[in-house]
N, C-alpha and C positions, 0 to 999 in steps of 0.2 A: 504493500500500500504506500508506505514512505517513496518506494523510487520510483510508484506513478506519477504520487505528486510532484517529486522534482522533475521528472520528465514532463509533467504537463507545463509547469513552471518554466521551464526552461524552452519551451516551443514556443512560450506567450513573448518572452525576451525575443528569443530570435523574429517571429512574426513581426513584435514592435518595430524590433533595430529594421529588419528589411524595408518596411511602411517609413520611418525617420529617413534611411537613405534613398528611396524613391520620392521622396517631397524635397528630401533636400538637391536632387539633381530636376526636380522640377523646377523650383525657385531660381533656379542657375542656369540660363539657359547656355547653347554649345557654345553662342557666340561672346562669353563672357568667361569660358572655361581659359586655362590655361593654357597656354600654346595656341589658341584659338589666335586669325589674324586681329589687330589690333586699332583699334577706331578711337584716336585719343586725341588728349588737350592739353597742353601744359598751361594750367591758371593757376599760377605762381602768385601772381598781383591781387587774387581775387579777396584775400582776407583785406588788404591794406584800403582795397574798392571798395568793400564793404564797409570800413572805416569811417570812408569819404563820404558815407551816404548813397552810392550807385545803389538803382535797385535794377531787378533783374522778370522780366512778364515772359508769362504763357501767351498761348495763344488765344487765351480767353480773359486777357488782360488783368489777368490774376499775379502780383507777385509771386516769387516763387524761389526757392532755393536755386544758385545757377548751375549746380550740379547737377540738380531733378530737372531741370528743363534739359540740361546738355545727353543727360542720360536716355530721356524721352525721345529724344530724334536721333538714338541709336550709339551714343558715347558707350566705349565698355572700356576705357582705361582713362586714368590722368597720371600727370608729370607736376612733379614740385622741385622744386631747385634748390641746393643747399647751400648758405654761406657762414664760415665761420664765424663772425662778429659784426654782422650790420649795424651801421650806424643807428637805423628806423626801427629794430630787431623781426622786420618781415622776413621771413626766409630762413630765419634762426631757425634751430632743432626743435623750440616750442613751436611756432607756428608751423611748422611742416609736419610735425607728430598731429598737430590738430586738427591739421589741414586733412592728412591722410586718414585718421580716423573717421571724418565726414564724408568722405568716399568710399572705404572699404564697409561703412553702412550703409550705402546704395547700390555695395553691390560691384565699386568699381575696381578695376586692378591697375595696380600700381606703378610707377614706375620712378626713383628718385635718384636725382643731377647733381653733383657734388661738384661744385666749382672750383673748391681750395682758393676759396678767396674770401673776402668781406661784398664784394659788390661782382657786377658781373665779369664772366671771366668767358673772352671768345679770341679768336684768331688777332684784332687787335689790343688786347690788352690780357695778362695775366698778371695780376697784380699779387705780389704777395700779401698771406693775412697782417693787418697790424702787429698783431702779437707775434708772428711768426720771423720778423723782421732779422734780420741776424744770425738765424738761424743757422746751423751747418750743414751738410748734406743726412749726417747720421739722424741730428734734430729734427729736422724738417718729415723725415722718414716716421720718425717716432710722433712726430704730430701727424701726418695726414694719417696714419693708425690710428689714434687715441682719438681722434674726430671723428673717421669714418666709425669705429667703434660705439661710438659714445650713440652716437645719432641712428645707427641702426638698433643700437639694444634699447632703447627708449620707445623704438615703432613695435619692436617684440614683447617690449613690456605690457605696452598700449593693444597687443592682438593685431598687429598690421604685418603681413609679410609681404612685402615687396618681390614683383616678377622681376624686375629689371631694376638693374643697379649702376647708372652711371661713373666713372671713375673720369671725376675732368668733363669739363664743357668746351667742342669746339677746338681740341688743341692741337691743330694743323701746327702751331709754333710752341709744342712743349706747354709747360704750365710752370707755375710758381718760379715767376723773373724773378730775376737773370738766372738763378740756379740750376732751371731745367727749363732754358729757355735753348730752341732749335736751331737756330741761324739770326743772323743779324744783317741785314743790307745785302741780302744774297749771298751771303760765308757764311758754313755750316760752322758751328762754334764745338762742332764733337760732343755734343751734352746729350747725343742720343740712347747709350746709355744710363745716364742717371735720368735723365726723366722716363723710361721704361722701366727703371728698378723703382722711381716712387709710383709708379700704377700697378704693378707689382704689390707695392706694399700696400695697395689703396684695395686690390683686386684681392689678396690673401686677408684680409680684411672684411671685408665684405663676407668670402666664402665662411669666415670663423663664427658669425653670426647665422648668417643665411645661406648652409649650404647648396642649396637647390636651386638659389638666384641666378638670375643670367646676367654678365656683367660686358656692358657695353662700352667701347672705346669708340670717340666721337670726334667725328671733323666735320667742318662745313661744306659746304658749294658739290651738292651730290652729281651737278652737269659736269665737275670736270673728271677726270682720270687718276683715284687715288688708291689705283693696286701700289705704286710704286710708294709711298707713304707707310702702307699696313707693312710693306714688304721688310720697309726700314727697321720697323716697328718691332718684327717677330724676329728678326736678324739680331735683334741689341738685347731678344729674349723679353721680349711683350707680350704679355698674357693678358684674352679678352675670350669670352664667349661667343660673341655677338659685335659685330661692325653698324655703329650712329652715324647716321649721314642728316644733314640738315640742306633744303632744298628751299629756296624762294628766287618761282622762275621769272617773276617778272620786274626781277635787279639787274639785269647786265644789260650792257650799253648797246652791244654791238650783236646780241644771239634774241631771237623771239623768244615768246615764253614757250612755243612748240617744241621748236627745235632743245631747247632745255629741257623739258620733259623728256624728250625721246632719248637725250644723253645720260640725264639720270636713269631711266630706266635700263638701256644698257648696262652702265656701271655698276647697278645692283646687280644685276644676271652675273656680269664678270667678276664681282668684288665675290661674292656666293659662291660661285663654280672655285675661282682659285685657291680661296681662303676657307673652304667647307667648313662654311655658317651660313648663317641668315643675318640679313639685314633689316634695319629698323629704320626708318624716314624719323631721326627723332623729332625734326622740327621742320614743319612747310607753312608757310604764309602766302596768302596771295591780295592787291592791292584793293583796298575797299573801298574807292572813289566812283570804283564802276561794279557794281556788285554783280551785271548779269556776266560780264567778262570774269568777272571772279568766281564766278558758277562754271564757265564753260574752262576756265585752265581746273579748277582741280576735276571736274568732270573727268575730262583728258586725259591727267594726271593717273585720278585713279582708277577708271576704265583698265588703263595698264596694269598698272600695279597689286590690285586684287588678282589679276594671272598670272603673277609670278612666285610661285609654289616658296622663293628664297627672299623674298619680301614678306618682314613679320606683322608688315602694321606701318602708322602711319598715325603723328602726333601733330595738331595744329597750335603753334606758337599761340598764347594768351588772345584767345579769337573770342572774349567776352568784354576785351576794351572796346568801348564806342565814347559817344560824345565829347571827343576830345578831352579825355579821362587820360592824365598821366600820373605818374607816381611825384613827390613831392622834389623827391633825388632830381629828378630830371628838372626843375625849374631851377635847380642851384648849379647845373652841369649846363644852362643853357638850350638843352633838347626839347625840342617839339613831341609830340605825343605820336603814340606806335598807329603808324597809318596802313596795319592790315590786321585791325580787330575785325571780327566778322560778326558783329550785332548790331542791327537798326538803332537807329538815334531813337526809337522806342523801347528800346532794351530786350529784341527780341532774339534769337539767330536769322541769321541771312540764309539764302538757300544754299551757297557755297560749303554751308557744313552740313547741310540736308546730303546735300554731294559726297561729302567725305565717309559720313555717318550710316550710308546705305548699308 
């Protein structure tokens, strides 16, 4: 009699648990699964927007969280960017833990940009942290650890795991000037090396926390031809999972934004096939002066790129600024405000993320 009941007991468990994990792959649908391709946003600015007062409508002129509206027209990831010591403290470990927590409760997957800087950090400028200043190669090694550390066990704390793990924003020229800075006025400064052994330390780092993450090594301008970069890269003994490429085709002087499209999508196929991985578009913007042209380039864009089995996804640069909405930074730096947010001066998305978001 006893080891019916635990037999019957034990069938009610299992029936439950089957029932728990059939709802819980219902609530998740494929296209928000893991490895799933990726339809994302990096709104980095959006706490400090919220700060300002922006507000953010449905299409029923309802306010509304910009996550649940961006979610609703098919987002299944976002990006947050990290900086060691903001002056504003936007983009700090606090607000990026917070950030992220308000998205992995909608559902969304993640993905977090580690600049090794205090402000932003791209092809022209790598600025060393304040505090970092002085540093020596061993030192510097030993901070961008204890950073990357610090900031990943905090989102583990908080129940966040991150899919993708940036190491460095954009660092076609190395990162943390002049010590792992790349070339100088077109001479190679030999520092390729030490800036592969601090991504390296940034990359075994990330893994000590998050072994399952996939960690992405990032350069700009996805139209030109950057095997010969990754090449560098894994020759000096560069460790990455995953190759970031950031695309915005309707910047160059002399190339269409067509023909930019069709560059970059090659060099994803190529960058793929040579370096067996996959790549991530970490960041694409396009101009929002003309919104149906900016429908028709990502249309374009991603018409292609959802057919390439080695294309993981595809994240739209801070596409929730509008009404001439900038950050405070940028009035003391002189800067005009980012002229390819993708929301109506009614606070709504434009169709060019309907495009992206399919």
């Amino acid at each position: 009699m006893m080891k019916s009941r635990k037999l019957f007991f034990a069938l009610c468990i299992a029936l439950f648990c089957a029932a728990a994990c059939q709802k819980q792959q219902i609530d998740t649908p494929e296209e928000n699964q893991k490895g799933s391709f990726a339809k994302g946003a990096d709104i980095s600015w959006l706490t400090e927007m919220e700060d300002d007062g922006v507000k953010f409508y449905n299409n029923n002129e309802k306010e509304t969280d910009c996550i649940e509206i961006l979610k609703g027209i098919g987002m299944n990831a976002v990006r947050y960017r990290v900086w060691v010591n903001p002056i504003a403290g936007y983009s700090n470990k606090a607000d990026v833990v917070a950030k992220s927590v308000r998205a992995k409760n909608l559902n969304q997957r993640v993905m977090i940009d580690f600049h090794y800087s205090d402000y932003f950090a791209d092809p022209s400028t790598q600025t060393m942290p304040k505090d970092w200043e002085g540093f020596s190669i061993d030192e510097l090694k030993s901070a961008i650890q204890a950073h990357t550390i610090a900031v990943l066990t905090e989102l583990k704390n908080n129940g966040v795991e991150p899919e993708w793990i940036q190491i460095g924003n954009e660092t076609r020229n190395g990162m943390l000037w002049d010590s792992g800075k790349l070339w100088d006025e077109n001479r190679d400064l030999n520092n390729w090396k030490t800036y592969a052994d601090m991504t390296n330390v940034g990359y075994d780092a990330a893994k000590s926390i998050f072994p399952n993450a996939i960690v992405i090594v990032h350069v700009d301008n996805a139209w030109e031809d950057n095997d010969w970069w990754y090449k560098k890269f894994t020759q000096n003994g560069g460790k990455f999972d995953m190759i970031g490429l950031s695309h915005y085709p309707q910047t160059h002087d002399t190339k269409g934004w067509k023909e930019m499209n069709t560059l970059a999508i090659n060099h994803i196929k190529s960058l793929a096939s040579t370096h067996k991985c996959k790549v991530m578009v970490a960041e694409i913007g396009t101009k929002s002066v003309n919104p149906s042209l900016a429908k028709e380039v990502m249309k374009d864009f991603m018409t292609q790129a959802r057919d390439i089995e080695a294309c993981a996804g595809v994240f739209y640069w801070e596409p929730q600024v509008y009404g001439g909405w900038k950050p405070e930074a940028y009035n003391e730096l002189g800067w005009g405000s980012y002229n390819m947010g993708a929301f109506t001066s009614a606070g709504k998305p434009m169709d060019v993320l309907v495009e992206l978001f399919k």
